[in-house]
N, C-alpha and C positions, 0 to 999 in steps of 0.2 A: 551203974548202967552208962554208956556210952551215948553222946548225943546219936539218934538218927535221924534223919532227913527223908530218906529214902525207904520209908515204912512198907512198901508192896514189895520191894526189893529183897529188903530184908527177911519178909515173912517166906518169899519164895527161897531163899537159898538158907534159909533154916529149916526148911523144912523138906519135900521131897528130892527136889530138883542138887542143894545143897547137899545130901546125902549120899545120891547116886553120884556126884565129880567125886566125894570122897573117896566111897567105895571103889571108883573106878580111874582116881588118879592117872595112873601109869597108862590106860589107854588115849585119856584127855591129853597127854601128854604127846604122844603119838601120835594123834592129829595135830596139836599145834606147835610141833616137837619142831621144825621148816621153819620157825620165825625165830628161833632165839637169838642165833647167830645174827642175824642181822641186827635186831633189837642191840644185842648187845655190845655190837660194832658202832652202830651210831649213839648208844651214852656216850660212849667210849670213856668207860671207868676205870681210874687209877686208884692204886693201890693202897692209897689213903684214903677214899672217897666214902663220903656219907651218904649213903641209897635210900631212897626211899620206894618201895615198891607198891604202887595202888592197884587193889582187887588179885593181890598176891596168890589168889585160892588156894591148891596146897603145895604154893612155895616153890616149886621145879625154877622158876624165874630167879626169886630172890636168892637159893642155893647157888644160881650161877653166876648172879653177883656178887654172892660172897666170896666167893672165890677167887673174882677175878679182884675185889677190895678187898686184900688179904689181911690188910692192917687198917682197915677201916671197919664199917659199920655196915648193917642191911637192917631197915623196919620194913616187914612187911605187912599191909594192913587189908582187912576184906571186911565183910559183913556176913559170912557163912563159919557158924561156930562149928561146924560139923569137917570146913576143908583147912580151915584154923589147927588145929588138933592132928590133923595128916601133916600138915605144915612143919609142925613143933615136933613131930615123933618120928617124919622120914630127918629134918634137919638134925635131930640128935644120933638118930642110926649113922646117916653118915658123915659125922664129925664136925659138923661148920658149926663152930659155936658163936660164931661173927653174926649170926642171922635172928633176928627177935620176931615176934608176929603179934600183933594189937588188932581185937575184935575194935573194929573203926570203920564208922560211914566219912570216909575223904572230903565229901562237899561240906561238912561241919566241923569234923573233928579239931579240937584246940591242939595243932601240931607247934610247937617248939619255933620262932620266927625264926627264918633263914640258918634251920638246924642240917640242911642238904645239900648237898653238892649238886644232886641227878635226882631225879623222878624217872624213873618206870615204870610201865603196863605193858602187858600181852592179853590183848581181848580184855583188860579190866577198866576200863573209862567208859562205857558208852551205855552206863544205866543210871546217869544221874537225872534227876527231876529238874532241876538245874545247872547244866554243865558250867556258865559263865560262874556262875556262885562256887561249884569244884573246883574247878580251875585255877581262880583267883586263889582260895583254899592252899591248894596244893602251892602255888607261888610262893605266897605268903612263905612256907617250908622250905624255900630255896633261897640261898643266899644270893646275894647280887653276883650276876654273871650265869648263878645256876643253870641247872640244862635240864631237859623234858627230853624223853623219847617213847614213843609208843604205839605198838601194833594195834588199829581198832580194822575191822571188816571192812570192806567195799562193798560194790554194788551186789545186790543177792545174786542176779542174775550172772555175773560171771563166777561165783563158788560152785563147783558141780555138786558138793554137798546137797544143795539148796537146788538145783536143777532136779537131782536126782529126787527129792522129797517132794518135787512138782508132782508127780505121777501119783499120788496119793489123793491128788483133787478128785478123781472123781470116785472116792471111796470117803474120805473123811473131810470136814468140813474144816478146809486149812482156812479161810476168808481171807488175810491179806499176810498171811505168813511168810517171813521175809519182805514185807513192804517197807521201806524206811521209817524213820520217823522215832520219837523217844518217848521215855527213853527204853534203847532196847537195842538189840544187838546191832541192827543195822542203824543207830542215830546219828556216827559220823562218819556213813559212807559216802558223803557229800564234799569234798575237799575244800569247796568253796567255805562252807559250815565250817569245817573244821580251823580254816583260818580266821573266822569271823568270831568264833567262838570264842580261839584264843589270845585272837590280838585284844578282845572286850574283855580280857582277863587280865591282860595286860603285859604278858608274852609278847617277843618280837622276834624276830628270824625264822617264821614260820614256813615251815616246808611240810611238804604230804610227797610222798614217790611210793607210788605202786612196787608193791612186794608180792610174792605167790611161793609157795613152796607145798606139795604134795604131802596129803596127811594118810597117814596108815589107820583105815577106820575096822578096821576086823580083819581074821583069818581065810573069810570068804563072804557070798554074798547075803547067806544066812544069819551069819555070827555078826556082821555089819550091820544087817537090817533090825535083828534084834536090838542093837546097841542102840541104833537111832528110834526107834522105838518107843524104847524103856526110857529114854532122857527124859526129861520134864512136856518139854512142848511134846513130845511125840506121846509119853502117857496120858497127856491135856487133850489131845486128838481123840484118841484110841479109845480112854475113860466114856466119850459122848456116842457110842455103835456098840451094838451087839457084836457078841462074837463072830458072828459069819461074817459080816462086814469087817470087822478085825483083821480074819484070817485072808480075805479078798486081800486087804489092802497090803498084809505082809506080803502075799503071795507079788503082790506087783512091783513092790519095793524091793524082793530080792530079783527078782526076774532085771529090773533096770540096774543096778549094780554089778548082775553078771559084766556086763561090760566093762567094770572097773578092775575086774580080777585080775591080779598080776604076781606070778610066782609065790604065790601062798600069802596072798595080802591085795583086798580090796584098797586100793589109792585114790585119791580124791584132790581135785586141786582146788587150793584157797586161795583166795584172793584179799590183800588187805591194804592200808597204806601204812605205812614207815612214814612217822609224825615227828619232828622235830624241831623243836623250839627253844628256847631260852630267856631269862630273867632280866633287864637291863642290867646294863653292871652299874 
């Protein structure tokens, strides 16, 4: 068994919430499909580099690393044995045998000292119980000089995702969904945090630059509302009201998405920071 740290974490992405990214990969992918390119401009991984990818889920990230480290190495690590297994089984369909994935909580796991060149994340850092303790963690993994780069969320208020799930308030009991604070999706929309966190980890050349790129969340505003929905938070909602109140609430969540429709594709704009740091040499 694998040290864990992050035991709430882990229960949730083994279990419903962890099932459905699996099942629904290639959509997850499509809403956060706008940050890769950039993510993976600022590693800026060469051809021999050792990757380390944290909260890899199923892989789409570290496949793209592998690739661009063609003669190097990718570990991708998560805590969801369910996006684990999508990870290992799209990476051998399509050929990158450069890529490994290890069930691993990052804020613990006894990683190899200064076995990496780079760290990456896309939306995979901002559920530690501890991020200073991750951090450090992940460091430790990187040799002198090593390099961090990683998309974590911004403020909820500028995701229209998170706007749009506003409209649910007065149907389902959201309480402070989307509020900051960890850990949890939005724990280092804070830039300020995000530097504090990681210079206390002992990173230095700490940068945060707003990033945004438009996510493909369904085929319309039906197929969309259902998807957000079904996800974890949305079934944690929905599980607490009767069906008439259910059906109230979809009704209002596709109704506000209408507005997102655009040539056979609900779009949605994200908002996140482009994190960038580094190891002393």
């Amino acid at each position: 068994m694998p040290d864990i740290a992050n035991t709430e974490q882990a229960q949730a992405w083994n279990g419903y919430e962890g099932t459905y990214w699996a099942r629904n990969q290639d959509r997850w992918d499509a809403v956060n499909g706008g940050f890769n390119e950039p993510l993976l401009a600022a590693a800026a991984i060469g051809e021999r580099d050792r990757v380390l990818d944290v909260g890899c889920g199923a892989g789409k990230t570290a496949r793209l690393a592998a690739r661009r480290a063609a003669r190097g190495r990718v570990l991708g690590v998560d805590l969801s044995l369910p996006m684990l297994e999508c990870a290992r089984l799209t990476a051998a369909g399509e050929g990158v045998g450069n890529a490994t994935f290890d069930h691993a909580d990052a804020q613990v796991h006894p990683f190899e000292s200064a076995a990496f060149d780079v760290a990456i994340s896309r939306f995979g850092v901002m559920f530690f119980a501890d991020p200073v303790e991750a951090f450090a963690n992940i460091g430790r993994a990187l040799r002198p000089g090593g390099r961090l780069a990683f998309i974590c969320a911004a403020d909820a208020g500028s995701n229209e995702w998170i706007r749009a799930m506003a409209v649910l308030r007065d149907h389902l009991p959201l309480g402070d969904f989307g509020a900051p604070g960890g850990p949890g999706m939005f724990s280092l929309a804070d830039p300020d945090r995000i530097r504090t966190v990681l210079s206390s980890a002992g990173f230095v050349d700490v940068s945060a630059v707003g990033a945004e790129a438009y996510g493909n969340w369904g085929r319309n505003a039906e197929d969309a509302a259902d998807f957000l929905l079904d996800s974890g938070p949305g079934r944690h909602l929905t599980d607490q009201v009767d069906q008439e109140i259910r059906d109230s609430a979809r009704e209002a969540l596709v109704n506000r998405l209408r507005d997102h429709e655009e040539r056979g594709a609900v779009r949605l704009r994200g908002t996140a920071w482009l994190v960038t740091a580094s190891r002393p040499a």
